[in-house]
N, C-alpha and C positions, 0 to 999 in steps of 0.2 A: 201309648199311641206311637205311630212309628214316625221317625223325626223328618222323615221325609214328605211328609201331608203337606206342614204348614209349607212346604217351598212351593208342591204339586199347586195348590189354593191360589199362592202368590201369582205363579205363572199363567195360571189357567183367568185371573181377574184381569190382568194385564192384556192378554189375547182378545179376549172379550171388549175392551176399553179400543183398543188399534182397530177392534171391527166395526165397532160404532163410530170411530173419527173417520174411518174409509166411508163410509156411508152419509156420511154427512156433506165430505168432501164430493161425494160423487152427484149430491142432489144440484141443480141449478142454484143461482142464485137470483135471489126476489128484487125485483126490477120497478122501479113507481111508477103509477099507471099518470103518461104522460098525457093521456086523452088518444083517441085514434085508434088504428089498429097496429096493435105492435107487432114488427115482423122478427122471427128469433133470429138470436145473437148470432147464427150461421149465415143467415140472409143478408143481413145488414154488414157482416164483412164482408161478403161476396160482394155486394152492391157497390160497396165502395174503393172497391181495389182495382184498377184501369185492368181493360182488357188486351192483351198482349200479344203478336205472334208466337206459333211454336214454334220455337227453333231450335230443338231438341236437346239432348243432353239434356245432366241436370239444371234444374232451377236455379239461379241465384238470386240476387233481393232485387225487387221492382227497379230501383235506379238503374241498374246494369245491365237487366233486362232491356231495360225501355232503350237504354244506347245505344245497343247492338240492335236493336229492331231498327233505329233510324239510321245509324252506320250502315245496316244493310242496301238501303236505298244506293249509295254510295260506292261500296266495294261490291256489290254485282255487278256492276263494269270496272274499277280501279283496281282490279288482281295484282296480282305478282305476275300477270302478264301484261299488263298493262307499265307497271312502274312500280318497282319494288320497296323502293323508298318511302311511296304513299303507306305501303300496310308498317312498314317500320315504327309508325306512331303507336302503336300497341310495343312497341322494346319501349318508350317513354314513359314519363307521369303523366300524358293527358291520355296513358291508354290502362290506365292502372285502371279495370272495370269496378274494382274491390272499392276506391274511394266517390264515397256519393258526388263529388265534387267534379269527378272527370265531365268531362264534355264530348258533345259527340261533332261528327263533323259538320253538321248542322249549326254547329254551338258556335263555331267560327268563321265557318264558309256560307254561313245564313242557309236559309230554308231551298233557294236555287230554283226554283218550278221551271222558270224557264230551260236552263241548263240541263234538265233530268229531264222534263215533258220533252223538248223541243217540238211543240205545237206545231211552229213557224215553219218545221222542216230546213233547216237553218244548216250548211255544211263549210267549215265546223260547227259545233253546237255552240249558242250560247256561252260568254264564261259565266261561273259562279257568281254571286251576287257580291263576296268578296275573295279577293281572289291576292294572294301573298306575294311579296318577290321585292327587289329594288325596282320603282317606277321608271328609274332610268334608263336599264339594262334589259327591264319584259315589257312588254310594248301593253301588255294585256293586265298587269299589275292597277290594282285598287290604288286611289289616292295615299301618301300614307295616314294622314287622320283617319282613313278610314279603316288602317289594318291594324293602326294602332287601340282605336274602339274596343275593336274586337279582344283583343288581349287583356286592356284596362275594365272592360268590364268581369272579371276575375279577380287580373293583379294590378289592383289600386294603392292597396297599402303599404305598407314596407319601405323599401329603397326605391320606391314609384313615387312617395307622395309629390315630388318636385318635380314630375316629370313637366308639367304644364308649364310652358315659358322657358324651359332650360335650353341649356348649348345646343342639343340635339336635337328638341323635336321645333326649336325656333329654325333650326336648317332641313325638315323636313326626313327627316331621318326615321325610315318605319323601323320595329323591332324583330321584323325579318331583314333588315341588312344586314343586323348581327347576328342574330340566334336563327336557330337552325331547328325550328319544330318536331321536325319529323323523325331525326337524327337521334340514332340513341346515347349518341357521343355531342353532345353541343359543345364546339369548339371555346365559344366563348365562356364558357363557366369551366374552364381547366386550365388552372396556372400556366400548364405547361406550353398549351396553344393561344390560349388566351390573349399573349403578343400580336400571335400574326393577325389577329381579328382586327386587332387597333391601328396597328399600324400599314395596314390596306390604305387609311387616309391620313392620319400622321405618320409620314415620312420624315420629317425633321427628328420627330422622337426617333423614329427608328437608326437613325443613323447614330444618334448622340448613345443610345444602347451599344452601340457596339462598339464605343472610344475604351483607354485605358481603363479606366476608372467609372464604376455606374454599380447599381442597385444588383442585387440576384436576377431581375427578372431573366437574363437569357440561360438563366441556368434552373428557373423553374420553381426557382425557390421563391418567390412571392409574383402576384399578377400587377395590372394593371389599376384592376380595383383594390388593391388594397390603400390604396392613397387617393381613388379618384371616383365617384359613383357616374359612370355613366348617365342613368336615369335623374340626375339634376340633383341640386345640392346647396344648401344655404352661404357655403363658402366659397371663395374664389376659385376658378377654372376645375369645378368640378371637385373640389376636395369633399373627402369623406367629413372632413372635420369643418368647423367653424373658419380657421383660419390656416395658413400656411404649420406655425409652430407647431398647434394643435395636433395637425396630423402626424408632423414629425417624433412629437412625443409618444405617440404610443409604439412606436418602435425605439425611438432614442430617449427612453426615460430617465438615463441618467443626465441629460441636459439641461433637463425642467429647471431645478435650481427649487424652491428659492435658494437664491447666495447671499452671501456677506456681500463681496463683490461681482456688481455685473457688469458684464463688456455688453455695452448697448446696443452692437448690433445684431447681436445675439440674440435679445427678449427684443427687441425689434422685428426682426423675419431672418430667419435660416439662408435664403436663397440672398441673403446680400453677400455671402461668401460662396454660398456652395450652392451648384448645378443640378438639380436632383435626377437628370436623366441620363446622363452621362459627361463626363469630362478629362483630358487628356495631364490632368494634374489629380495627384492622389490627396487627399482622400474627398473625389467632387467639388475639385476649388476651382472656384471661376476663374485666376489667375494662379500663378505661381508666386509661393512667399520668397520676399518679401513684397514684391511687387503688389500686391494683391490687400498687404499691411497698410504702405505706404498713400492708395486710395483715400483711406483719412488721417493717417497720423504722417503728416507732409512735413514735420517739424521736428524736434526731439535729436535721436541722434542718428536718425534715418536720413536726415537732408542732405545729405552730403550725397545721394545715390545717384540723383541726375549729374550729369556733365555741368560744370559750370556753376551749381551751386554754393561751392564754397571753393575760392580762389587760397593763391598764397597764404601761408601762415601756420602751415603745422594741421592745418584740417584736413589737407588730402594726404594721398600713398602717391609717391612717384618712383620712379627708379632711380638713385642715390640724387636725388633733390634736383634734378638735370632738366628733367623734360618741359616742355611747354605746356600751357592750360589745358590746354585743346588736349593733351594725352593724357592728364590726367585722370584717375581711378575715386572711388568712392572710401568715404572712412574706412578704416581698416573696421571699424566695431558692424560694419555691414556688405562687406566686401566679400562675398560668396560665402556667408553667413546664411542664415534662416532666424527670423523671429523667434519662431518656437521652440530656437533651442534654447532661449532664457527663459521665454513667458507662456509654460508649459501649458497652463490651466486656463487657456484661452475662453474657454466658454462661461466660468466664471470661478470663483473662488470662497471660500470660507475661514481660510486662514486669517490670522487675527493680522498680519505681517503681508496678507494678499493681494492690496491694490495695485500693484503693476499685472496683477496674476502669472505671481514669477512661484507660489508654492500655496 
C-alpha cells in the first residue's frame, strides 16, 4: 500500500471535522422561550441602541457619537469665526471623543434652551445657563458654587476631596480663576508657568521668590503644588502633607532623623529657622547666624554678643584694654564667627560624642 494513504485519510477526517464545527458555529443559538413573542436577536439590538444623527464619516462608538450630536447644537454658531478658543477644547482632554467619559458642552454649560431657542427674541441672547469666568471681572459669570458644581460633578476625587470648606473655595474662588478649560496649554498645571498663576494674588510670595536665596520654582524646577494643594488639604496653609515637616521630608529626606541627638527645633517645625519662599540669607534662614542661634541659646558663650552684656574682666575684645563699655566688642569665641562653624550637624546627630552636634 502506498505510504502516503494513511496521511491522504488523516487530512481528508480532519477537513471533514472543520466542516461540521463551521456548521454548527454558523446555526443560531437556542434561546428559552421567555413567554410572548420573541423578536430576533437583530431587532432587539436595533431597539435598543439610541437613534442618532448622521453626521457622516465613519462611525465611532455611541458615546462619541451622541457628543458630537449635542456639541453640534453649539458649534453651529461658535466657529472659529466666532471665537477660536471655543473649538480649542477638542486640542483638550474634555475633547478626547475616544474616552467615554468626555463631556459635551452641554455637560458643563447645562442644557441652555433659553440661550439656543431665544423664544423671547432677547438681543443679546440669553447667557448659558452656566456660564465660566472670574465673577468679579465678567459681569455675566455664574456664581462660583455654581461653576464649581459643574467641574465637581466629574472631578470629586483625588486632590478635590477637601475642596469643601478649604482656603479657596471659603473665599469663593471658582476653578476657572485658575484653570483655563479650553486651552490646550493650562497654565496652571506647568511648573514652569504655574508661578504666575499663584502669584496673580500672592504678591507677598512673589516677591520673597525673587530674594537671594528660595526654592527652584523661578527656574522651573518644582511648582507651587509640589508643597501646597490648592484644592484643600488636611494640613496647615494648604500643605500637601499632614504637617509642615512632613512635606519638607519628602524632598529633605535626609533630615528626617531618627537621631541619637535632636536639636528640638528641628523635629518641631522647619520654618522656626528657615523661610520657605524666599530669604536674603543662604541657605532660607530667617535671620543671619549667629543672630538667628542666639534667638534661644541667649546664654552659653554666645552672651557676650549684645553690647553690655558682659562688662570688665577679660570677657570682652577691646583695643589694647583702653576703650569704654560702650565700645566695646563681643567674645572673641563669636565675634564675626558663625555657629556652624563648630556645630556642623545642626539638624541632628548620631555620634555617640554628638550632643553639642559638633560631629
Amino acid at each position: 500500500m502506498n505510504r502516503s494513504t494513511p496521511i491522504i485519510a488523516l487530512a481528508l477526517w480532519i477537513a471533514a471535522l472543520g466542516f461540521a464545527t463551521c456548521a454548527r458555529a454558523a446555526d443560531p443559538p437556542v434561546l428559552p422561550d421567555l413567554g410572548g413573542t420573541r423578536p430576533s436577536n437583530t431587532a432587539a439590538r436595533a431597539a435598543d441602541a439610541p437613534v442618532l444623527p448622521d453626521l457622516g464619516g465613519a462611525r465611532t462608538s455611541t458615546t462619541a457619537q451622541d457628543s458630537l450630536a449635542r456639541d453640534a447644537v453649539c458649534t453651529k454658531c461658535h466657529d472659529e469665526n466666532d471665537n477660536k478658543a471655543i473649538l480649542s477644547i477638542y486640542q483638550t482632554r474634555h475633547g478626547v471623543k475616544a474616552d467615554a467619559r468626555t463631556p459635551s458642552c452641554q455637560s458643563c454649560h447645562g442644557t441652555s434652551d433659553r440661550h439656543v431657542k431665544n423664544t423671547e427674541g432677547i438681543s443679546p441672547r440669553p447667557a448659558p445657563e452656566v456660564v465660566f469666568g472670574d465673577s468679579l471681572k465678567t459681569k455675566t459669570a455664574s456664581a462660583p458654587d455654581v461653576q464649581n458644581q459643574a467641574c465637581l460633578s466629574c472631578h470629586q476625587a483625588g486632590q478635590r476631596v477637601n475642596w469643601s470648606g478649604s482656603e479657596h473655595q471659603s473665599h469663593d474662588l471658582a476653578c476657572s480663576t485658575c484653570h483655563q478649560v479650553h486651552s490646550p496649554t493650562d497654565a496652571v498645571l506647568n511648573k514652569v508657568t504655574q508661578p504666575e498663576v499663584c502669584e496673580t494674588c500672592h504678591k507677598t510670595q512673589r516677591a520673597q521668590f525673587r530674594r537671594l536665596s528660595t526654592h527652584p520654582v523661578q527656574a522651573g524646577e518644582m511648582g507651587c503644588s509640589d508643597c501646597h494643594n490648592p484644592h484643600g488639604s488636611t494640613g496647615p496653609t494648604l500643605l500637601v502633607k499632614n504637617s509642615v515637616n512632613e512635606t519638607c521630608y519628602t524632598c529633605h529626606a535626609e533630615k528626617r532623623g531618627p537621631f541619637l541627638w535632636e536639636h528640638s527645633p528641628v523635629v518641631d517645625d522647619c520654618t522656626n529657622c528657615h523661610t520657605p519662599h524666599g530669604s536674603t540669607n543662604p541657605p532660607l534662614l530667617k535671620q543671619r547666624v549667629p543672630f538667628l542661634c542666639q534667638d534661644c541659646h541667649s546664654g552659653d558663650h554666645g552672651a557676650g554678643i549684645n553690647s553690655g552684656a558682659n562688662l570688665l574682666g577679660g570677657n570682652v575684645t577691646t583695643v589694647n584694654g583702653a576703650l569704654p563699655p560702650a565700645s566695646q566688642s563681643a567674645r572673641a569665641q563669636v565675634n564675626a564667627r558663625a555657629c556652624l562653624n563648630c556645630h556642623v550637624l545642626i539638624h541632628g546627630s548620631n555620634h555617640p560624642a554628638g550632643t553639642k552636634f559638633q560631629r
